[in-house]
C-alpha positions in Angstrom: -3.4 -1.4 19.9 0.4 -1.3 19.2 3.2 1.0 20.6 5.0 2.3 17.4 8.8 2.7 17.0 11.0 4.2 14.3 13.9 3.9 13.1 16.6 6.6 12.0 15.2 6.5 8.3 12.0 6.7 9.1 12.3 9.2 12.0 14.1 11.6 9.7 11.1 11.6 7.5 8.6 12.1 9.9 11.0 15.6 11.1 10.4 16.7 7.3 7.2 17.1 7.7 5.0 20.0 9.9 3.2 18.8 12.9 -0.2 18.4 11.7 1.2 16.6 8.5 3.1 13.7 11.2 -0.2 13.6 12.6 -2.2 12.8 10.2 0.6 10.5 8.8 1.1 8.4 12.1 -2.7 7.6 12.6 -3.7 4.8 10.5 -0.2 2.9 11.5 -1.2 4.2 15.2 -5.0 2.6 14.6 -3.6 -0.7 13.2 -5.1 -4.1 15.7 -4.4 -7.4 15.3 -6.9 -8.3 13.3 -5.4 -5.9 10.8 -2.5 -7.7 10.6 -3.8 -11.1 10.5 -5.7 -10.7 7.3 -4.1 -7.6 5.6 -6.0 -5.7 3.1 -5.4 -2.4 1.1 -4.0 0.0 2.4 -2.4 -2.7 3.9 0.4 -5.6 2.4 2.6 -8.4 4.1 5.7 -9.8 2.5 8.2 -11.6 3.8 12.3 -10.8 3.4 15.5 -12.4 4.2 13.5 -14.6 6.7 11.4 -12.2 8.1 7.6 -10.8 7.7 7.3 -7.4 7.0 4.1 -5.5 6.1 3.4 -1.8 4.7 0.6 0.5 5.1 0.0 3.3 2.8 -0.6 6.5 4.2 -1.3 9.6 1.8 1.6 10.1 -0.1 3.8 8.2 2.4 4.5 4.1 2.9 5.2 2.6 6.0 7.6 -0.8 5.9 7.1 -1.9 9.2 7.7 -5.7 11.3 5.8 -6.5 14.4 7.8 -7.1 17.1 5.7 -8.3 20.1 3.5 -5.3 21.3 5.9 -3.1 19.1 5.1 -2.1 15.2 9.0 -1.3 14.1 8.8 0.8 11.4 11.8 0.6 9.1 11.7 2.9 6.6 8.7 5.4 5.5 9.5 6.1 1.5 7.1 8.4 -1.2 5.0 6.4 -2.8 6.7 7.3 -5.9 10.4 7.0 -5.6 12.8 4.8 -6.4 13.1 3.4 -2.9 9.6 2.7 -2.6 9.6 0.7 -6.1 12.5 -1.7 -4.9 10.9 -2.5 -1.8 7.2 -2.9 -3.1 8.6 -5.4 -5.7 10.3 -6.9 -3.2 13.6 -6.6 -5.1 16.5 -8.1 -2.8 18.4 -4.8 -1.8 20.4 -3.5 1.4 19.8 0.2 2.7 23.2 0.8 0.9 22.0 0.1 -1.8 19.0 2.0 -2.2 20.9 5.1 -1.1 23.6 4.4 -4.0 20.7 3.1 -6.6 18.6 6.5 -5.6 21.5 8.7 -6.5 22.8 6.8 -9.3 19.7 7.2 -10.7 19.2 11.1 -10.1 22.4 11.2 -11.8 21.7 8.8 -14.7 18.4 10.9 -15.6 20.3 14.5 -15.4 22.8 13.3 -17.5 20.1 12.6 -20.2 19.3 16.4 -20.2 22.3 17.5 -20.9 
């Protein structure tokens, strides 16, 4: 088994949610073996980025995008499996973490100025 880090992202989600919910979130990135990560299947996907191999587990409503980093699973970011940010990443669209905040609020923008 792994030890598992986040980041700032990711830890910010995580303190959105209630106890219980970060429980049941954390557990199948907390249950992951080698193995797993040697032939990933669904929930789980590897893709490689600017050099390195990142993978990302689906958990409920939540995605993990996460590196292995000896013992360690580094998790990066933790999106919604339905927003922008997860989108970008899943199509492995070449962006920076500034860049998803400023597309993510562009985009809000760009949509509620279509209602008015």
């Amino acid at each position: 088994m792994y030890q598992v880090t986040f980041s700032e992202q990711a830890m910010h989600e995580l303190n959105l949610l209630d106890k219980l919910a970060q429980m049941e979130v954390i557990e199948p990135i907390s249950l992951l073996k080698p193995a797993d990560l040697a032939t990933p299947r669904e929930p789980l996907g590897r893709f490689h980025r600017a050099g390195r191999e990142f993978y990302r587990l689906r958990a409920g409503d939540s995605r993990f995008y996460f590196a292995v980093k000896g013992d360690t699973l580094h998790v990066d970011y933790i999106l919604h499996k339905n927003s922008l940010e997860d989108f970008l990443l899943r199509n492995k669209l070449p962006v920076s973490e500034q860049q998803l905040v400023e597309q993510h609020s562009k985009f809000w923008k760009y949509l509620e100025s279509l209602t008015k």
